[in-house]
C-alpha positions in Angstrom: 0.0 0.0 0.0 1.6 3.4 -0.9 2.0 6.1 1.7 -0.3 8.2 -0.4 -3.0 5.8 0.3 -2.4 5.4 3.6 -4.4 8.2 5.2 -7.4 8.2 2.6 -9.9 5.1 3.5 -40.2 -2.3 18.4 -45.6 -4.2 23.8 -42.8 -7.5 23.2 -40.6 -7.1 20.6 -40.4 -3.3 21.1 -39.5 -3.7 24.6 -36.6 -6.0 22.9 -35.4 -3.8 20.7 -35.0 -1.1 23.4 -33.1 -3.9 25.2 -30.6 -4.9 22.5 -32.7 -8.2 21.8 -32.2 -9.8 18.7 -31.0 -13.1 16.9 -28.2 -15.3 17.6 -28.3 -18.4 15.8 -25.6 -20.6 14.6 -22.6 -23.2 16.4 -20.5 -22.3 18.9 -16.6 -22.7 17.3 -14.3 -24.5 19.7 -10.6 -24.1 19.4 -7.6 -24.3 21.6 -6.2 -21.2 22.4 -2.8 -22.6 22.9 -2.6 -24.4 19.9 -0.7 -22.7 16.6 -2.4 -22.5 13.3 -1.0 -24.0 10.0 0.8 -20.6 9.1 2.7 -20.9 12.6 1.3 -17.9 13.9 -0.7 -18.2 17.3 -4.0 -19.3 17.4 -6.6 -16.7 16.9 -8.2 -14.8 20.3 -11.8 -16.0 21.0 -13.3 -13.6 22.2 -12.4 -9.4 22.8 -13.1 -6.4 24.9 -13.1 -3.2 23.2 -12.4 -0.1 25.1 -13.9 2.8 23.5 -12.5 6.0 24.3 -15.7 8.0 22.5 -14.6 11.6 21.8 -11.1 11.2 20.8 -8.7 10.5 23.4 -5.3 12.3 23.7 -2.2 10.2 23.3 0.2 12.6 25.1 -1.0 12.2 28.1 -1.8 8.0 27.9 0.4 5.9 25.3 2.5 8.6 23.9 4.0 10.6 26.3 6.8 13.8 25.0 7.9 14.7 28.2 9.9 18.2 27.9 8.7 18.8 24.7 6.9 22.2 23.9 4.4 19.6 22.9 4.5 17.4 25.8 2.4 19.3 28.1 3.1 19.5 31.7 3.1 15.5 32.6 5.1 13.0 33.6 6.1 10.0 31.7 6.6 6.8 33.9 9.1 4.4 32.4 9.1 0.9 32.0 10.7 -2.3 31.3 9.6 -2.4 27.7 12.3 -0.4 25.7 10.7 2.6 24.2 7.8 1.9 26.0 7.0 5.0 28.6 3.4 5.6 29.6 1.9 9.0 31.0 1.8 9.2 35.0 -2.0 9.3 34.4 -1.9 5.7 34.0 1.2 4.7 36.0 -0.4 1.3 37.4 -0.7 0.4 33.7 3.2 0.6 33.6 3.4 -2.7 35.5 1.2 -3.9 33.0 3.9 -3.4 29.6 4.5 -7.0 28.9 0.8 -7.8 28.2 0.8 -4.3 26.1 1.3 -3.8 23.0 1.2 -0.2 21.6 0.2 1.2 18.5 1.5 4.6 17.2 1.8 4.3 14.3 -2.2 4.4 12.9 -4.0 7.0 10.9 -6.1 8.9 9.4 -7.8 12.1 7.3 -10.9 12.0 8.8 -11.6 14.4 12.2 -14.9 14.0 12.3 -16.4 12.5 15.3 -19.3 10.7 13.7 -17.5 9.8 10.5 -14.2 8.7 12.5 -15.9 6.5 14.7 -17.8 4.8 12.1 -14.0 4.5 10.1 -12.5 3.0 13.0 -15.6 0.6 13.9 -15.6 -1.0 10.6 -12.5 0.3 8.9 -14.8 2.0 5.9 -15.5 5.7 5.0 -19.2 6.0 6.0 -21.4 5.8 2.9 -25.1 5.9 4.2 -26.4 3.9 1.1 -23.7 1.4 1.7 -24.1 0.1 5.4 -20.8 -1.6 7.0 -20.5 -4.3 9.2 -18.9 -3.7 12.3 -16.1 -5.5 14.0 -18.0 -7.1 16.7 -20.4 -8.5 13.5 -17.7 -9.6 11.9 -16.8 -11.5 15.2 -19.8 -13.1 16.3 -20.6 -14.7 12.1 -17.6 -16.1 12.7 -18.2 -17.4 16.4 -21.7 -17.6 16.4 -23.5 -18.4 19.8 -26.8 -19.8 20.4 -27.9 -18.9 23.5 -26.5 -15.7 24.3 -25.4 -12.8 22.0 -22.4 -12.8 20.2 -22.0 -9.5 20.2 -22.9 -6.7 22.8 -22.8 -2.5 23.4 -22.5 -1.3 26.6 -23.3 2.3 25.7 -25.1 4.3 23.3 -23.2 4.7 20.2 -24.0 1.5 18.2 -23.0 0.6 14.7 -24.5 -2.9 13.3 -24.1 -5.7 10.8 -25.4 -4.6 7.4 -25.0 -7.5 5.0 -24.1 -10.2 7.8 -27.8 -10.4 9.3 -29.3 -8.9 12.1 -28.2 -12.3 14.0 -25.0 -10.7 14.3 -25.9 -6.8 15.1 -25.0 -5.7 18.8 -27.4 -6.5 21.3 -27.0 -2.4 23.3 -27.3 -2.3 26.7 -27.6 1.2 27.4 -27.8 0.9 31.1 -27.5 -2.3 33.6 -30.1 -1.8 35.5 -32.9 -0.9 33.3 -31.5 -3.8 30.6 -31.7 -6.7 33.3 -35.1 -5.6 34.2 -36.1 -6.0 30.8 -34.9 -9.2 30.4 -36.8 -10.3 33.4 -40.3 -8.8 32.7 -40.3 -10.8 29.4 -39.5 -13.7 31.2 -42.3 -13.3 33.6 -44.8 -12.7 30.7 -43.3 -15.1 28.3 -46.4 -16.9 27.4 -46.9 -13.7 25.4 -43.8 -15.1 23.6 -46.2 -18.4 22.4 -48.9 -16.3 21.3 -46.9 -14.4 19.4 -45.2 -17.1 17.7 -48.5 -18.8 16.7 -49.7 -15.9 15.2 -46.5 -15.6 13.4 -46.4 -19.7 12.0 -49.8 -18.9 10.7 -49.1 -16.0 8.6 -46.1 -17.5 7.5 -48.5 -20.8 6.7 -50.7 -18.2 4.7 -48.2 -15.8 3.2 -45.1 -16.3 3.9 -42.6 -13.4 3.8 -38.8 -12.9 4.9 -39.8 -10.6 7.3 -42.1 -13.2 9.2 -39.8 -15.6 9.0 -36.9 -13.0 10.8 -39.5 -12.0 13.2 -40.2 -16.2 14.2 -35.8 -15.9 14.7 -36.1 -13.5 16.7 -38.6 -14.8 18.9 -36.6 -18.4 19.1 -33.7 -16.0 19.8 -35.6 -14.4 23.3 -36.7 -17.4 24.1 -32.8 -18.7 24.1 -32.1 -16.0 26.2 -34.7 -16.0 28.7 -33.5 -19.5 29.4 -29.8 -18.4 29.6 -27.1 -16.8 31.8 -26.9 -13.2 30.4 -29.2 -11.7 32.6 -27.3 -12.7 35.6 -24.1 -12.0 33.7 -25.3 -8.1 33.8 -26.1 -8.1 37.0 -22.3 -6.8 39.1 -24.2 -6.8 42.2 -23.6 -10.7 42.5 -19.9 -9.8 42.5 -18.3 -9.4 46.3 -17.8 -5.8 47.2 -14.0 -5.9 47.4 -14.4 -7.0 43.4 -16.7 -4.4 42.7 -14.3 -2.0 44.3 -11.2 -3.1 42.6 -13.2 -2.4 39.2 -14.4 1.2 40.2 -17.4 2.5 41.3 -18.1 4.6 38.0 -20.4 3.0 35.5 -17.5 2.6 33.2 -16.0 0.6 36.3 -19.5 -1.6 36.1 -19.5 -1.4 32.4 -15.8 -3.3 32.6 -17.3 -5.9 35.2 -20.4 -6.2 33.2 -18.2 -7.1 30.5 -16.2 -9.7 31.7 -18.9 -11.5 33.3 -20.1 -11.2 29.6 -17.4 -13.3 28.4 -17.5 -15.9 31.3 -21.1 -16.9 29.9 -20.3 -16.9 26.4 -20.7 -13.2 24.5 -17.6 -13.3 22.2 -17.1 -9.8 21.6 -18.5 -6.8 24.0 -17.6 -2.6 23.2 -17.3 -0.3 26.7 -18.0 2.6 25.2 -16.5 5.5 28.0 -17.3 9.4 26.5 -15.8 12.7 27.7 -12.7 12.5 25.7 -13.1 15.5 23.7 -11.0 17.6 25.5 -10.3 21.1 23.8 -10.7 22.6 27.2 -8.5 21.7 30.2 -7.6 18.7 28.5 -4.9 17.6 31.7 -8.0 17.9 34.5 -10.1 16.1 31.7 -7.7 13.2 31.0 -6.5 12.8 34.5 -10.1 12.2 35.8 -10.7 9.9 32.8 -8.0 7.9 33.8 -8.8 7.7 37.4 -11.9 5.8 36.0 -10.1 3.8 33.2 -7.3 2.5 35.1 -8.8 0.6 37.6 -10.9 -1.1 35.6 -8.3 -2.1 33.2 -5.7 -3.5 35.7 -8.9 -4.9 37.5 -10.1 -6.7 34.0 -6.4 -8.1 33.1 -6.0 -9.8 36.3 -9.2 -11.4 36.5 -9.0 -12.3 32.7 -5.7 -14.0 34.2 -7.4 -15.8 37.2 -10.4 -17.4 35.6 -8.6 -18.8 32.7 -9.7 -16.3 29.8 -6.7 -14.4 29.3 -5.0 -16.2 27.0 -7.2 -16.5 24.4 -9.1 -12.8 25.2 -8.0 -9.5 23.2 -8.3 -6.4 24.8 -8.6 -3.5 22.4 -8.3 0.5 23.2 -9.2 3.0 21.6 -11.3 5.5 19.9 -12.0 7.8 16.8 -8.7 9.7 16.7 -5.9 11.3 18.9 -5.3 15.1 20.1 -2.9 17.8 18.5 0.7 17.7 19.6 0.0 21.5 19.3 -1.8 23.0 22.8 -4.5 25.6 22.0 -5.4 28.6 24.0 -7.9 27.2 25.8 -5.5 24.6 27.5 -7.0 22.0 25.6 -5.9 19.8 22.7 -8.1 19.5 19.5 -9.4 16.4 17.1 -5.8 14.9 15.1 -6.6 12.1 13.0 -3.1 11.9 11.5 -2.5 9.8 15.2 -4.3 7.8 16.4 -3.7 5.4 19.8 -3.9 2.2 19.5 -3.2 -0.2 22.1 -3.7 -4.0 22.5 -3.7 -6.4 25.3 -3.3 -10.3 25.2 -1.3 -13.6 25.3 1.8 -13.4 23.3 0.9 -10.0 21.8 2.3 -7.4 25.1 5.9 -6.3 25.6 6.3 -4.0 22.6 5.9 -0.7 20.9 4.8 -0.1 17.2 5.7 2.8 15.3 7.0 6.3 16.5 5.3 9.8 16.2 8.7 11.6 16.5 10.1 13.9 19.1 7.5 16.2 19.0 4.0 13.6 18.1 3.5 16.1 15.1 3.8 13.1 12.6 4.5 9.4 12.2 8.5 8.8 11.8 8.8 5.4 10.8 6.3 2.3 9.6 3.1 4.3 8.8 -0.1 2.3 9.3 -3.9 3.3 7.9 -7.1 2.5 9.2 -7.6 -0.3 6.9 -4.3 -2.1 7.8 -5.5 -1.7 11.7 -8.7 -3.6 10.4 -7.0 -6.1 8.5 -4.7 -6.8 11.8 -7.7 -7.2 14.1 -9.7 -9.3 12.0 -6.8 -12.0 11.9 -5.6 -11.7 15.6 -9.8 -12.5 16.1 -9.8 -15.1 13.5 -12.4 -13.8 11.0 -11.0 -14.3 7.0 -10.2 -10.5 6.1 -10.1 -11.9 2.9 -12.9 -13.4 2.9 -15.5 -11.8 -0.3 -18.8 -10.7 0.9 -22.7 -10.5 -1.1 -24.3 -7.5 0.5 -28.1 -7.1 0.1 -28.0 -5.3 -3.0 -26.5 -8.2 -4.2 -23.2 -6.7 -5.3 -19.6 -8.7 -4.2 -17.3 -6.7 -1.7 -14.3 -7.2 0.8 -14.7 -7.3 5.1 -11.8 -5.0 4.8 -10.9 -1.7 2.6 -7.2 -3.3 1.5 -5.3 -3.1 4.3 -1.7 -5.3 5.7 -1.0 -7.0 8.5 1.1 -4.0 10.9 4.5 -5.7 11.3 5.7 -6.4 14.5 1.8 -7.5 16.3 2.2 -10.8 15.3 
């Protein structure tokens, strides 16, 4: 890829949809983790995390430190035993953490618009309203589907679905805990409602059958799975002993991260923490620092129980969000939308313990082994196991790619 290219890329089944409920059909793929594929690389992860930093979040004061810079700002960096590898003192713990990180710098961009980035770096396409893109997560649960609980699941409210893979494998969006797990639990009260409204469904599909019957009769089959699984409980942090709970934070991005991995524990193979108030043009220091007192916590918190229930080593943590934050400082103390860099940064068995790329002295551009969106795409769909190859039909019946191009970024596998 040439450098020029780089940077250019509805009472029942309402109440469901407001819940997130939809369709998850299809076998559950079982694989060792351990074991090494025919290429010799590592087995793919099974299942991810994705820590969404919504708003953009600054990489000078998290995986990009310039300390003494004019750029650097007025922070710290804290050292490590990673070579090249400093992270700011805003998340210090995290610095313990390097040889299960591995951080990107060398991703990005042209596109510094919040919408439009996000929906870039959730499915690796320039938005194209007429032309829907799958996200990540959809890509990840069609190729692990799950049968009883969804393969893929939003904590938060920015949500960005399947397009041409089927609504089987859109997110199912929790928007809050509480109010989802309540939900959840009303149906199942009233779930003979659920039997009427699948005999009214077989016989209209008996008299005139339609594709939208027959994905409303999946859908149903799909509640009913869940009803009868563990998600509900999985949502529910409360059943987690208070030192836990503490350990995780008691911010709802804390509960979010808790939510999360009890997610994995009963099956969801890919879940998105979505955590807003990154768009820091004003006081961005203050801003980040209190982000991070949230983050932090429930990051450390997340790897070592990923570590003590048996799930790290074939989990992927992911963060990141729609772009960085200038090098530059503007007058309001703050640091505004930079797209040329953005932060990246993995976590996971065999992948921690080094540093990718290099933004320079000074963050204002990337110095050596320049990487676009599309190559990050292309990376994270083989480290998950999904074909990137792979040639699609969408629903206008026309062929297309999972990825925009893209290479594998040297040095993550």
């Amino acid at each position: 890829m040439s450098d020029s290219n780089r940077f250019d890329r509805r009472q029942w089944l309402r109440a469901g949809s407001a819940a997130g409920i939809s369709t998850w059909l299809g076998h559950r793929v079982a694989r060792s983790a351990n074991a090494k594929t025919d290429s010799g690389k590592p087995a793919p992860f099974q299942r991810c995390i994705t820590l969404w930093m919504q708003g953009g979040p600054s990489q000078m004061e998290t995986f990009d430190p310039k300390p003494g810079t004019e750029t650097g700002g007025p922070l710290r960096a804290v050292s490590t035993n990673v070579p090249g590898m400093q992270i700011s003192e805003t998340l210090s713990g995290l610095a313990r953490y390097a040889d299960d990180l591995c951080v990107i710098r060398s991703v990005g961009s042209a596109q510094g618009e919040h919408e439009r980035a996000s929906h870039l770096l959730h499915t690796g396409y320039e938005r194209i309203d007429s032309f829907p893109r799958p996200a990540l997560g959809s890509f990840v649960s069609s190729s692990r589907p799950t049968t009883e609980v969804p393969g893929f699941v939003t904590l938060g409210g920015q949500v960005y679905g399947p397009a041409f893979l089927g609504t089987s494998h859109g997110p199912f969006v929790v928007s809050d805990l509480g109010r989802t797990i309540e939900t959840i639990r009303r149906v199942h009260r009233r779930s003979d409602r659920l039997d009427l409204l699948a005999e009214l469904n077989q016989r209209s599909d008996t008299s005139r059958p339609t594709a939208r019957i027959r994905q409303r009769t999946e859908q149903i089959d799909s509640v009913r799975r869940l009803l009868k699984s563990s998600f509900a409980d999985a949502l529910d942090v409360s059943a987690e002993d208070a030192a836990t709970r503490s350990r995780y934070g008691e911010s709802d991005f804390g509960r979010n991260v808790l939510a999360a991995r009890r997610m994995l524990e009963a099956g969801v193979r890919y879940v998105e923490v979505q955590m807003p108030g990154w768009d820091t043009h004003v006081g961005n220091v203050p801003a980040v620092k209190r982000l991070c007192q949230q983050l932090e916590p429930a990051w450390i918190a997340l790897i070592d129980d990923l570590k003590s229930n048996g799930l790290w080593d074939d989990t992927l943590i992911l963060w990141m969000g729609e772009f960085g934050r200038t090098p530059i400082i503007n007058g309001q103390n703050g640091r505004d939308h930079y797209p040329r860099s953005i932060p990246v940064t993995l976590a996971g068995r065999g992948i921690g313990g080094r540093v990718i790329g290099s933004t320079g002295s000074d963050g204002l551009d990337h110095s050596e082994q320049p990487s676009s969106v599309a190559d990050l795409m292309y990376t994270l769909m083989n480290l998950m196991g999904v074909d990137a190859d792979q040639e699609y039909t969408t629903t206008f019946g026309s062929p297309t790619s999972a990825t925009d191009g893209g290479e594998l970024i040297q040095g993550v596998f």
